[in-house]
Every structure is written in C-alpha cells, then in structure tokens.
Backbone as CSV, one residue per row, in Angstrom:
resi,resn,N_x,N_y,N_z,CA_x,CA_y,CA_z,C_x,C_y,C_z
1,UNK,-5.520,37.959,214.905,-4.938,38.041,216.245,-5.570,39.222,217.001
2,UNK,-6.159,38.555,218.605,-6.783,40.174,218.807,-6.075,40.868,219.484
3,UNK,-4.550,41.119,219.649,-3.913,42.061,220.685,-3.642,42.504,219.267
4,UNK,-3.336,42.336,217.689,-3.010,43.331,216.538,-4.628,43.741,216.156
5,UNK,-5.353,43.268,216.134,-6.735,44.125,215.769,-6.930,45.385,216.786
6,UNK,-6.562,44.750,218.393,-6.755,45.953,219.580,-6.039,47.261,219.053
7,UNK,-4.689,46.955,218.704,-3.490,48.215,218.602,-3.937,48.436,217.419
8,UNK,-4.461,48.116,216.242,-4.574,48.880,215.156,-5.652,49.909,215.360
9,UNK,-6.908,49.208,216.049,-8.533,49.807,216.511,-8.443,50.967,216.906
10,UNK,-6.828,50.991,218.099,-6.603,52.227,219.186,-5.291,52.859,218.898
11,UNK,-4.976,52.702,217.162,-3.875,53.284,217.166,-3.583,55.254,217.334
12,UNK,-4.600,55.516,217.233,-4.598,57.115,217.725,-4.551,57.682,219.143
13,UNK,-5.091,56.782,219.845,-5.232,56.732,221.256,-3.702,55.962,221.930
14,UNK,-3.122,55.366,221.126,-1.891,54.969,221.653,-0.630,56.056,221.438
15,UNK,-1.122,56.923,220.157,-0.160,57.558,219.581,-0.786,58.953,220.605
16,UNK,-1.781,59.284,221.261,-1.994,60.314,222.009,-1.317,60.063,223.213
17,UNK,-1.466,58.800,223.747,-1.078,58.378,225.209,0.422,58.828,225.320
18,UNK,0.959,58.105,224.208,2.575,58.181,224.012,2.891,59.676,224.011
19,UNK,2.694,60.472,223.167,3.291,61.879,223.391,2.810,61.966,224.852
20,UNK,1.935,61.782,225.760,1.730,62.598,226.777,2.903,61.419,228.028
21,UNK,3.069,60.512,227.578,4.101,60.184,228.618,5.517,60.503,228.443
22,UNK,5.959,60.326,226.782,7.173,61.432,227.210,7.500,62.870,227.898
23,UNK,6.045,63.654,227.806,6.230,64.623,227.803,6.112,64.383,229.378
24,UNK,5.655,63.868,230.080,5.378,63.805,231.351,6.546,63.030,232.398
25,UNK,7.159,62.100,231.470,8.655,62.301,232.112,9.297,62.677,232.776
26,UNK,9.171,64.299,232.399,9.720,65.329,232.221,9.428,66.701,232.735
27,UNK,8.156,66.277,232.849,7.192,67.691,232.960,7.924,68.443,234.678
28,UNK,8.046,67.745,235.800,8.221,68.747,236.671,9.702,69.801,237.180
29,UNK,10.785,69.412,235.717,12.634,69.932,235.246,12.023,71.085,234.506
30,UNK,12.891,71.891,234.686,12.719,73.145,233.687,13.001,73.147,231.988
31,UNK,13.624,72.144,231.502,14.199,71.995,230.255,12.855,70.850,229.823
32,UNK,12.026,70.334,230.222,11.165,69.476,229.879,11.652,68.268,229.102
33,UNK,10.753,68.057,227.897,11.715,66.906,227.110,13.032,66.798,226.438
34,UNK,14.205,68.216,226.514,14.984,68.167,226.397,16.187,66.901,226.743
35,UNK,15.699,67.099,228.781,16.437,65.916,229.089,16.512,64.904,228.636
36,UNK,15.284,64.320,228.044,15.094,63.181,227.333,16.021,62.905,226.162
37,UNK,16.364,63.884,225.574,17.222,64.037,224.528,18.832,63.906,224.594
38,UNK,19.110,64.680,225.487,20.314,65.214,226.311,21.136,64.316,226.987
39,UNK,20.359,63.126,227.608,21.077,62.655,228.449,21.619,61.724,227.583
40,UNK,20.683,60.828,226.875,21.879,59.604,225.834,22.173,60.016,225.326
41,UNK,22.411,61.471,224.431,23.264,61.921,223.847,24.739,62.089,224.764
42,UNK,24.830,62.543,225.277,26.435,62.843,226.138,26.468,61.661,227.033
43,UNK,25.296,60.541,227.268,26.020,58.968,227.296,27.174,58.629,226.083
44,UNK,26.197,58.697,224.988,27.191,58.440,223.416,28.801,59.151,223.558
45,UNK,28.447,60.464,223.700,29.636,61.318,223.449,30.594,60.756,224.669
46,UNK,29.895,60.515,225.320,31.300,60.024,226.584,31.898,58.659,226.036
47,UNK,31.214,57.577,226.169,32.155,56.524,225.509,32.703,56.553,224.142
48,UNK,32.236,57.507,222.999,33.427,57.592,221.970,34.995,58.580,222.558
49,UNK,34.827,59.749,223.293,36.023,60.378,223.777,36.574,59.652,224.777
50,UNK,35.994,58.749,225.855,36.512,57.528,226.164,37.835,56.693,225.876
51,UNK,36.429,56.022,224.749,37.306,54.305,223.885,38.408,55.524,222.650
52,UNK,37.523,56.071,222.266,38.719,56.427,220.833,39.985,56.853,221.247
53,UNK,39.932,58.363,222.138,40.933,59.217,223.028,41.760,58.848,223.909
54,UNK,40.989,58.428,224.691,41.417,58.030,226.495,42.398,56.533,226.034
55,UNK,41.371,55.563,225.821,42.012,54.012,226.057,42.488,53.862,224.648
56,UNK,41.860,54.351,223.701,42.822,54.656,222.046,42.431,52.639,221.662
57,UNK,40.837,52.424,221.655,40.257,51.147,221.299,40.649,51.358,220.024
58,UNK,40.820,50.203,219.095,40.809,50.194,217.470,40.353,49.001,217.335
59,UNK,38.470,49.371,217.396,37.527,48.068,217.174,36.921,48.317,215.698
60,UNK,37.126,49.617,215.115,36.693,49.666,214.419,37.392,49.403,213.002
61,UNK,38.223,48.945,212.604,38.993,48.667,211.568,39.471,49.438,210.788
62,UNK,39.054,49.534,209.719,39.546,50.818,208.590,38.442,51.728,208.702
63,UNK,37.594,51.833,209.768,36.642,52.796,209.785,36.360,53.608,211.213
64,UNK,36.470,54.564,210.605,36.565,55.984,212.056,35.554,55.222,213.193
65,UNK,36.384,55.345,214.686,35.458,54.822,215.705,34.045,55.307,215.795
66,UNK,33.974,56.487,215.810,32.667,57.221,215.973,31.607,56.687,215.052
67,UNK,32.428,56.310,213.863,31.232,56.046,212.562,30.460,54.806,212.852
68,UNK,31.876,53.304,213.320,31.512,52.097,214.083,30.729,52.316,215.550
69,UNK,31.272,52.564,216.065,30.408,52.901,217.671,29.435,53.409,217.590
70,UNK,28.842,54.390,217.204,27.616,55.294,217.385,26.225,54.292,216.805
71,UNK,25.930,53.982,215.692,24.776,53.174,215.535,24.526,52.392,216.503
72,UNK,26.205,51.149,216.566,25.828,50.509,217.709,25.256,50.917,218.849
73,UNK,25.539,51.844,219.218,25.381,52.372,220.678,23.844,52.810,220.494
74,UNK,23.097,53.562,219.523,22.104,54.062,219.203,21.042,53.242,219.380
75,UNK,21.223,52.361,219.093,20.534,51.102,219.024,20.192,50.221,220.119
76,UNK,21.022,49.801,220.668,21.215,49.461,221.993,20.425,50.302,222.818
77,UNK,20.880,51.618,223.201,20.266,52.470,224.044,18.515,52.597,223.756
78,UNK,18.442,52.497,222.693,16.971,52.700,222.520,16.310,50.860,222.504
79,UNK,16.998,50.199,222.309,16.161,48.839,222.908,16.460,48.801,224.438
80,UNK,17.192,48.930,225.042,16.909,49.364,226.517,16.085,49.713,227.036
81,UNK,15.980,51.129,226.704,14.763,52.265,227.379,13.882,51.365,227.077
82,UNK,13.110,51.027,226.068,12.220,50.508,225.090,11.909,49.279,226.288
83,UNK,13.117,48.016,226.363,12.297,47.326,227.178,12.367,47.657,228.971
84,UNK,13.173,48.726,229.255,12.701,48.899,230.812,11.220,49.632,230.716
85,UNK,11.465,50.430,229.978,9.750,51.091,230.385,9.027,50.473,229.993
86,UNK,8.891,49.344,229.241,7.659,48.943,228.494,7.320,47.854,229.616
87,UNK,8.148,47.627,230.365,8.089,46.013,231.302,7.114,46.538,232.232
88,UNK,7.526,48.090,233.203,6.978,48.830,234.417,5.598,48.969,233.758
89,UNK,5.437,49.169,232.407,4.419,49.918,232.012,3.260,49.591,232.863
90,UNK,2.659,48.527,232.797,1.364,47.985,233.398,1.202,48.921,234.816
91,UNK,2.305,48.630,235.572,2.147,48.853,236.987,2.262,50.332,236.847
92,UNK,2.824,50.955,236.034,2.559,52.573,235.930,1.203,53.248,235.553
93,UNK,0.360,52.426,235.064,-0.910,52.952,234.227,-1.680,52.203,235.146
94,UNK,-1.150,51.636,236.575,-2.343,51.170,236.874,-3.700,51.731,237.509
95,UNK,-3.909,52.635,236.958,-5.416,53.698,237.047,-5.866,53.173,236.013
96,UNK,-5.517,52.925,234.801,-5.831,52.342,233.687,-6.284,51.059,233.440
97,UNK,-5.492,50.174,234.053,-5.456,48.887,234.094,-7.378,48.754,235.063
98,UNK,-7.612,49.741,236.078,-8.521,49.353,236.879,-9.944,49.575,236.120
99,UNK,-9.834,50.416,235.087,-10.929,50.986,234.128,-11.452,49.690,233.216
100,UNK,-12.428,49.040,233.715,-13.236,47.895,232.693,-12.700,48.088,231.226
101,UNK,-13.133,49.029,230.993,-13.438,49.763,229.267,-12.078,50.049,228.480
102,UNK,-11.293,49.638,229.316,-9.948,50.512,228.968,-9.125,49.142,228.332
103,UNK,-8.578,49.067,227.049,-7.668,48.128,226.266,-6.472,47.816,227.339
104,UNK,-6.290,47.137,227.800,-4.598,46.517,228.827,-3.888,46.332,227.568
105,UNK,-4.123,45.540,226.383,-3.222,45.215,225.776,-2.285,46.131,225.044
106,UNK,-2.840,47.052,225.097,-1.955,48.822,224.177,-1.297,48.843,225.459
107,UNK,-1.343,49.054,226.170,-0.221,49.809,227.652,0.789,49.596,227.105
108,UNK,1.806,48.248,226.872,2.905,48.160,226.539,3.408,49.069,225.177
109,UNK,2.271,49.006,224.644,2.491,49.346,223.373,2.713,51.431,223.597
110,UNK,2.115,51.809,224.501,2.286,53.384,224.545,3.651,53.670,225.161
111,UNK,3.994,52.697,226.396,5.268,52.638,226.391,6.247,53.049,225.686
112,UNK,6.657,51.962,224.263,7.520,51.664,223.520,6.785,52.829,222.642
113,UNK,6.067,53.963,222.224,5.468,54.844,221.197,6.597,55.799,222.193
114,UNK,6.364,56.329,223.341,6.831,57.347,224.274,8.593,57.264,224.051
115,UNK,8.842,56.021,223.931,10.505,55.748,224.008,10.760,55.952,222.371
116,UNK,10.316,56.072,221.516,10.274,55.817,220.334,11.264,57.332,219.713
117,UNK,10.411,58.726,220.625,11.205,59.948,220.433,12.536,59.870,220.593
118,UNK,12.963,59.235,221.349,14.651,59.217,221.991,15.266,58.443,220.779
119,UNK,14.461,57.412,220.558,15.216,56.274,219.406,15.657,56.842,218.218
120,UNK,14.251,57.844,217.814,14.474,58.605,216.602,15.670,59.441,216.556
121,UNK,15.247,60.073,217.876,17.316,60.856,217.897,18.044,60.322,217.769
122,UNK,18.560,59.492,218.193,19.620,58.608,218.475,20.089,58.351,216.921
123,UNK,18.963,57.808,216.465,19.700,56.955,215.321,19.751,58.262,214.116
124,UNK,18.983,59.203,214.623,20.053,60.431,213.565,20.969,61.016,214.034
125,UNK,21.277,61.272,215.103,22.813,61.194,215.393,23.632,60.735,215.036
126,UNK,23.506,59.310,214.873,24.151,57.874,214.117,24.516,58.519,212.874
127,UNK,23.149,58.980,211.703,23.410,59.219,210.670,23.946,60.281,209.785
128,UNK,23.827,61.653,211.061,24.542,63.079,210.638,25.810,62.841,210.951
129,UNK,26.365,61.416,211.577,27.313,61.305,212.482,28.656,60.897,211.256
130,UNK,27.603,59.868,210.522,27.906,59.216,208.907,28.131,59.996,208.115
131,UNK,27.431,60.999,208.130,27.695,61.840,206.630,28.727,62.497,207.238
132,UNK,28.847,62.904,208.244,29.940,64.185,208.960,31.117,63.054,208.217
133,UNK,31.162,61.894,208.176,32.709,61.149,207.453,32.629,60.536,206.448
134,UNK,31.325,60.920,205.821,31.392,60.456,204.478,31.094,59.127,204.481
135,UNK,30.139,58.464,205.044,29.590,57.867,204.814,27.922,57.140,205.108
136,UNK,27.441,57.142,203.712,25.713,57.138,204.098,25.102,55.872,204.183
137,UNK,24.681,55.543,204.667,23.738,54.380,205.531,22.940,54.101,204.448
138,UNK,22.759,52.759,204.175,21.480,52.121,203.369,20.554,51.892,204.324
139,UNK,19.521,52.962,203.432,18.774,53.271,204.247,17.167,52.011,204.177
140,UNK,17.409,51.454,203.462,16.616,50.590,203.128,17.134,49.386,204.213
141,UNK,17.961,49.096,204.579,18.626,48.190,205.298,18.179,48.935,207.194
142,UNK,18.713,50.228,207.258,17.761,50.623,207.962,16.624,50.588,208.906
143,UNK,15.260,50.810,207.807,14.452,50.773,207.706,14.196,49.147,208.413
144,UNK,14.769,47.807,207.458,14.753,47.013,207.865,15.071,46.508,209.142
145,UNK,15.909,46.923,209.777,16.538,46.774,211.076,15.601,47.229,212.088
146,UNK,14.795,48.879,211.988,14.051,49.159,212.635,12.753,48.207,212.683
147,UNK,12.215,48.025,211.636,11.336,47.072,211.853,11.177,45.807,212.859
148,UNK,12.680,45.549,211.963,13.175,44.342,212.957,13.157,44.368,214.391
149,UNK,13.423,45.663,214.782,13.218,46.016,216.483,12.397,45.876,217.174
150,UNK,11.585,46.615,216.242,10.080,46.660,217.387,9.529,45.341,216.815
151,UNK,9.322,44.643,215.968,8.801,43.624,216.032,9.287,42.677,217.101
152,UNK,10.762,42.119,217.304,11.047,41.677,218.604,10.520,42.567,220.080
153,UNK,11.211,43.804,219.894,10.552,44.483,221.380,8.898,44.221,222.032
154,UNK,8.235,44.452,220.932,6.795,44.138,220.907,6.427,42.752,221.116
155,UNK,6.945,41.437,220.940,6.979,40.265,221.358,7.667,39.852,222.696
156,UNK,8.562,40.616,223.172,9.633,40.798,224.283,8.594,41.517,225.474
157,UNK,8.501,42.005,225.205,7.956,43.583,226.405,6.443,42.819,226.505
158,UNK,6.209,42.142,225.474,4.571,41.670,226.007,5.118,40.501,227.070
159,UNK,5.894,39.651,226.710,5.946,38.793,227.845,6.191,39.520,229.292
160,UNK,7.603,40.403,229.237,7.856,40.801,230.272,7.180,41.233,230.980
161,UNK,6.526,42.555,230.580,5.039,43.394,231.232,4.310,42.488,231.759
162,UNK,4.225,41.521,231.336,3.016,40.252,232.088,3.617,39.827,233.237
163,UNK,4.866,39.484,233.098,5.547,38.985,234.642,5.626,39.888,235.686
164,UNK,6.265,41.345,234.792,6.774,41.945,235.882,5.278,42.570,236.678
165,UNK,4.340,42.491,236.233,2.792,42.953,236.953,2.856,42.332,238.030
166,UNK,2.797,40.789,237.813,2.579,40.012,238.385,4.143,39.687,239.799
167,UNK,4.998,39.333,238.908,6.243,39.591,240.285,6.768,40.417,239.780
168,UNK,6.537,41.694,240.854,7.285,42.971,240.734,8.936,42.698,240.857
169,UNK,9.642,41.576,241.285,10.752,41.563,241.762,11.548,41.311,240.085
170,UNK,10.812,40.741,239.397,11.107,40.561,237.910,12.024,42.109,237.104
171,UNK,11.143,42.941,237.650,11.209,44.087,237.187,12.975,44.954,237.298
172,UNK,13.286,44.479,238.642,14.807,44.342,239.085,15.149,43.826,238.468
173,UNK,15.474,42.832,238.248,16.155,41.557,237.409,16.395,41.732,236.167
174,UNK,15.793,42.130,235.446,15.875,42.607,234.389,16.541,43.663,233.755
175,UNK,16.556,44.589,234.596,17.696,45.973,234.665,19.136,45.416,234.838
176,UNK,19.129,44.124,235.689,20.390,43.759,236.075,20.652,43.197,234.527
177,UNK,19.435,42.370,234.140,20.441,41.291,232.521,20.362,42.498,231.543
178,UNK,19.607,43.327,231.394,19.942,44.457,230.424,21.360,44.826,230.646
179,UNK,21.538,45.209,231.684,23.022,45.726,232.032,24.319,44.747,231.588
180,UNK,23.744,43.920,231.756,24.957,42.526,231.335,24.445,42.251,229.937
181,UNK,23.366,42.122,229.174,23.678,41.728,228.013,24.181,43.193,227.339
182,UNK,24.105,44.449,227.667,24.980,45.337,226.906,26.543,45.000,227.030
183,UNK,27.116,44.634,228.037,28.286,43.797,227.857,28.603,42.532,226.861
184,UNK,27.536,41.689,226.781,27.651,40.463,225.855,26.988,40.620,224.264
185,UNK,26.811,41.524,224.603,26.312,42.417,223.180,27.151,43.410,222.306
186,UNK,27.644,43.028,220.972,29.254,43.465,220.712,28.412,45.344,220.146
187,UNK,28.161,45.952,221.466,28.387,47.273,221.645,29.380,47.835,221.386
188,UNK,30.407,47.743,222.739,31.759,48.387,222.541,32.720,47.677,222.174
189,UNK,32.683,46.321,221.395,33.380,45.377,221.164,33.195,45.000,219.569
190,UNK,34.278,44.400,219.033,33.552,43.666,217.895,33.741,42.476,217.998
191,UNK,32.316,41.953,217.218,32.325,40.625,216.926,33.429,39.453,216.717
192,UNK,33.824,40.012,215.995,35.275,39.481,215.233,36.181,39.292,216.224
193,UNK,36.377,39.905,217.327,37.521,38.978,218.522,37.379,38.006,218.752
194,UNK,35.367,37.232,218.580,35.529,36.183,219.047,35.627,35.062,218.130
195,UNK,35.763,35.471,217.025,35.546,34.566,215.349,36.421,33.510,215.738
196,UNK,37.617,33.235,216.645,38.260,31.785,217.144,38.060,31.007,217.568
197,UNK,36.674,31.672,218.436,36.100,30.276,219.304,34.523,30.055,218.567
198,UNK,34.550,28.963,217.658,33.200,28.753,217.093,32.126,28.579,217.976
199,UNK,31.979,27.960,218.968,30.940,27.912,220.066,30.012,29.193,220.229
200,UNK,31.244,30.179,220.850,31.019,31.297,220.996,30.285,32.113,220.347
201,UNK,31.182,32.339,219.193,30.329,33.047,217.978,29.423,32.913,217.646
202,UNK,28.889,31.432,217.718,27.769,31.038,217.180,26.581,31.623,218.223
203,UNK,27.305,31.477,219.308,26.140,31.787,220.295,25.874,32.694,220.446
204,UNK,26.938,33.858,219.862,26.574,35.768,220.577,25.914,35.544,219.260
205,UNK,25.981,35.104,218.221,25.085,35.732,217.083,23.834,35.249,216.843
206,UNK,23.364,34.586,217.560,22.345,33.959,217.416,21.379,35.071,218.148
207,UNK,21.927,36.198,219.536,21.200,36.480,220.432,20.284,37.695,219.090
208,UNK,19.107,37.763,219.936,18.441,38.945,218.942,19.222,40.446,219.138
209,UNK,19.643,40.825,220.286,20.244,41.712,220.355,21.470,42.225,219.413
210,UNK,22.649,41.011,219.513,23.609,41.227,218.678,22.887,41.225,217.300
211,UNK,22.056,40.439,216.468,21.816,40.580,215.381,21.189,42.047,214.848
212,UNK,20.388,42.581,215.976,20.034,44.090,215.819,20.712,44.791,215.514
213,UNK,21.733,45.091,216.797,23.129,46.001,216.747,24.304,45.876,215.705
214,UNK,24.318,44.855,215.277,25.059,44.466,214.184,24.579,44.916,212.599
215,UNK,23.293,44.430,212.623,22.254,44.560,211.282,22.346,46.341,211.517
216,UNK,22.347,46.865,212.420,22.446,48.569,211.988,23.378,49.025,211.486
217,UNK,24.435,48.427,212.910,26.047,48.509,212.624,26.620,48.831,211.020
218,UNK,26.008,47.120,210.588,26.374,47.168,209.225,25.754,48.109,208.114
219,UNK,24.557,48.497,208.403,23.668,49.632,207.258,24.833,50.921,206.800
220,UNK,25.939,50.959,207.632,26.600,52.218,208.027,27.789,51.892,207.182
221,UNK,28.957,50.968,207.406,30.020,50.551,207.238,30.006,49.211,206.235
222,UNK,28.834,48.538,205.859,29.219,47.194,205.123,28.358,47.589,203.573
223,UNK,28.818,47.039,203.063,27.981,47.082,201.286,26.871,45.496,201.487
224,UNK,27.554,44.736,202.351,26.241,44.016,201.962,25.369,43.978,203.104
225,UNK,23.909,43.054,202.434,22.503,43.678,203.078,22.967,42.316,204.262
226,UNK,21.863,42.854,205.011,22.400,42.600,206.370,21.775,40.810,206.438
227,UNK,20.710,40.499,205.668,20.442,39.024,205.799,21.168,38.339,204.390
228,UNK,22.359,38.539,203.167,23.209,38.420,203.219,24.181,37.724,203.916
229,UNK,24.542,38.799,205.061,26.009,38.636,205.703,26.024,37.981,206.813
230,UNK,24.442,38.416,207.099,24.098,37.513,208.676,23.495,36.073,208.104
231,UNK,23.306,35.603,206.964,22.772,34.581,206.945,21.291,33.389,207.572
232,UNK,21.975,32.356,208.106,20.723,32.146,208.848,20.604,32.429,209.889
233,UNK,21.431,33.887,210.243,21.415,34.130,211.810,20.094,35.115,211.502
234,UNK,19.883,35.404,210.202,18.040,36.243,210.381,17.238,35.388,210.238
235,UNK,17.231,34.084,209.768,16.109,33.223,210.096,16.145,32.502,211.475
236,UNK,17.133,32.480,212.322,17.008,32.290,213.191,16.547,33.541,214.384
237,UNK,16.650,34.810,213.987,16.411,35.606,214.849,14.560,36.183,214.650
238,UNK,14.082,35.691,213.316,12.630,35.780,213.320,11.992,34.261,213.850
239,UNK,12.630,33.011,214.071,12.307,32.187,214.711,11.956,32.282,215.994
240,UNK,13.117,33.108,216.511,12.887,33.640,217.980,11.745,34.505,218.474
241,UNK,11.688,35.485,216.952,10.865,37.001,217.546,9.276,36.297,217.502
242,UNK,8.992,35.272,216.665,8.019,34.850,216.404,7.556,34.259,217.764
243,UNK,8.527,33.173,218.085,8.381,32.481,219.285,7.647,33.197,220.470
244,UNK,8.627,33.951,220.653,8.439,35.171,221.901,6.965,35.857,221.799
245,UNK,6.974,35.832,220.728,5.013,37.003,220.398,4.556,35.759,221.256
246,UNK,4.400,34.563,220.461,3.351,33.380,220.470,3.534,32.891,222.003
247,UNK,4.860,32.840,222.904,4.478,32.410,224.261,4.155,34.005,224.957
248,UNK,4.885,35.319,224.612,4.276,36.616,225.286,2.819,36.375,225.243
249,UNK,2.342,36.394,224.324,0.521,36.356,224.141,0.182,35.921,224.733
250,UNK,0.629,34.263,224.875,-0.019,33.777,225.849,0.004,33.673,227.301
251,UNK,0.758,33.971,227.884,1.490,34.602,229.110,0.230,35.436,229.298
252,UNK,0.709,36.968,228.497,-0.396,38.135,229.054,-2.100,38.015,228.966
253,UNK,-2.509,36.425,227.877,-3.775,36.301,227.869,-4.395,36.099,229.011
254,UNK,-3.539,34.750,229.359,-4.038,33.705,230.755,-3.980,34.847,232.168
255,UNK,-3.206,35.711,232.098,-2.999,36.351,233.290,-3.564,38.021,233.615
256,UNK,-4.090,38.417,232.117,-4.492,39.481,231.990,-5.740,40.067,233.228
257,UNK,-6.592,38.924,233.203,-7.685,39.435,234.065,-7.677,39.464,235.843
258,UNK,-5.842,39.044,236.349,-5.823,39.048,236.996,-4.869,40.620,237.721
259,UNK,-4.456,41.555,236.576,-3.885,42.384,236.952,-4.300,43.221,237.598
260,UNK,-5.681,43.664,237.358,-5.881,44.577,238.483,-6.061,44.007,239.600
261,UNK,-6.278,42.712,240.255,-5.932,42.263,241.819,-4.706,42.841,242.189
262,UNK,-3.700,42.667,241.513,-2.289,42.547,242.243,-1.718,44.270,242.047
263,UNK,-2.273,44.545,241.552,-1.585,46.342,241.821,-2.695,47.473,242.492
C-alpha cells in the first residue's frame, strides 16, 4: 500500500513535523504547551464534580464515578481533537500541499502525531486516576484499544481531510456530528440504560466510537478482555475500520492532485 510505505519512508519527518505543531499551537500564550494540557484536563475535572456532586449521577455502578467516567472521557476527548485537526489539516499546511516534492499523504498523519501529546495525558490521568482507587487497568487491553484508535482515526481522518480540502463547508459539519455523537456515545451515560430496547443497543454498539470508549472503559473496571465481552461487536468494528481505510484511500487518491487548485 503506498500511503503505508509513504508514512513509514517519512516516519521521522512526521514525528519532527508533529512536535513542531503542538508546540506551535501554542507558541504566541505565555504558558506555551501547557494550555494544551490544562484545558482537557479541568474539561474532565468539571464534569466529574458536576455528574458525581452537583446532579449526584450513579452511572457507574459499584464503581467510584471518577474511576467509570474518566477513561471514558479520556478517550473521547482525544478522538475528537484527533479527528478535528486531522480533517483542517490539509488546508492548514497548505504551503506544503503547494511544494511538488513534499508527501500530501503524511499531513493527516502529523496532525494526529501533534494531538497524540494531549491523548497521552489524558489517558494517564485515567490511570493515576485508577490506582488513586485501587484499581489497575489491563494494560494489555489498553494497549489494544489504543491501537484500535488510531487505526480507525487514520482510516477516518484520511477520508475526511479529503473532503474537507475540497468542501471547506464539510469542515463545519463535522464539529457539529462530533458534538452530537459525544452525546450518542455512552460518555456520560451507560450503555446499559439502553439494554431494553434491542434495536437500539445494537445500534450504539456497533458505532466505532462506543466500541472505543467502552473497550477502554472496560480495561479499568471489567476482568474480561474487551473482544470477549464485546463480541462480534469487534469484528464488526474492524469491518468498518477496514472499510473506511479502503474507501478514505480512495477518496484522497482520485482527488489528491487536485488540492493544491482549491486552497
């Protein structure tokens, strides 16, 4: 495949690009990449003193809210960032995009390297968050989940980035269904309210999102491994991620040589 031969060829040059766009974020605040850090953190901290304190939610069962909520949330937040910036990416690098010599197909990919710092926090927050109550994350399960991410994001963000080059209005739109599938995405909710209506269930679990947030969810709070418990909702969610590479690719192939016209 040549968009995985490209990113392996230029994987130093992607991993240079990436530190210099987080850092550039940032660069003209006095705290620099702090903010980067800072801000989804006391996102997190606000909706657990929120739901736990304020509205006194009990989604989490026999297990401390913070311990349930926080992965979820960790997770989520960093496939967010992950696919808003990775979508703009093109049209942000487009100095890059205009350079003959220059790989298009990494752009997305430095993106999602740059968002990658925040993710890493996040999900140790999640996990100092675990031990602070006594309980430690299989980390092998983990591991798995992360994988699981960026392999969808990276099939996801290639399609998107291709559209949104092309209709910038895409680029809106998308902020809007991010915003709504964190609602339909059992974030601040659990799954299990909707276990009555089979339709339903079947359908939030099928989404790649819920299976993410869930598959972390569980690394934290469940003994069993997450394709186990999720069943064929992980062969159905690599059906998808697969899918998505194979029409993204082709999307950004057919249309690639037309990006630098349009920006």
């Amino acid at each position: 495949m040549e968009f995985i031969k490209t990113s392996i060829k230029n994987k130093k040059l992607i991993w240079q690009l990436g530190k210099n766009d987080f850092r550039n974020r940032f660069a003209s605040t006095g705290l620099g990449s702090i903010w980067g850090f800072l801000q989804p953190f006391v996102f997190m901290l606000t909706y657990v003193i929120v739901f736990q304190y304020i509205l006194k939610v009990g989604a989490a069962g026999n297990d401390p809210y913070a311990v349930w909520f926080l992965p979820g949330m960790a997770i989520w937040q960093s496939i967010s960032d992950i696919v808003i910036n990775a979508t703009g990416s093109i049209r942000n690098y487009s100095y890059l995009v205009k350079k003959v010599v220059f790989p298009v197909d990494i752009i997305p990919i430095i993106s999602i390297v740059a968002s990658s710092f925040v993710a890493i926090f996040l999900f140790l927050v999640a996990i100092a968050v675990g031990f602070f109550y006594g309980y430690i994350p299989n980390f092998l399960q983990v591991i798995y989940i992360v994988i699981a991410m960026y392999s969808f994001l990276i099939a996801f963000t290639r399609f998107t980035s291709a559209v949104a080059t092309l209709v910038p209005d895409f680029a809106q739109l998308l902020n809007i269904l991010m915003q709504l599938f964190m609602w339909f995405t059992p974030v601040v909710w659990n799954l299990s309210m909707i276990d009555g209506n089979v339709f339903l269930s079947r359908l939030f679990r099928c989404m790649p999102f819920t299976y993410l947030v869930s598959g972390f969810r569980d690394s934290f709070i469940s003994s069993n491994i997450v394709t186990q418990s999720h069943g064929i909702y992980t062969i159905v969610f690599w059906i998808i991620t697969i899918a998505m590479f194979v029409w993204g690719n082709y999307i950004f192939k057919k249309n690639k040589k037309d990006f630098a016209d349009v920006l």
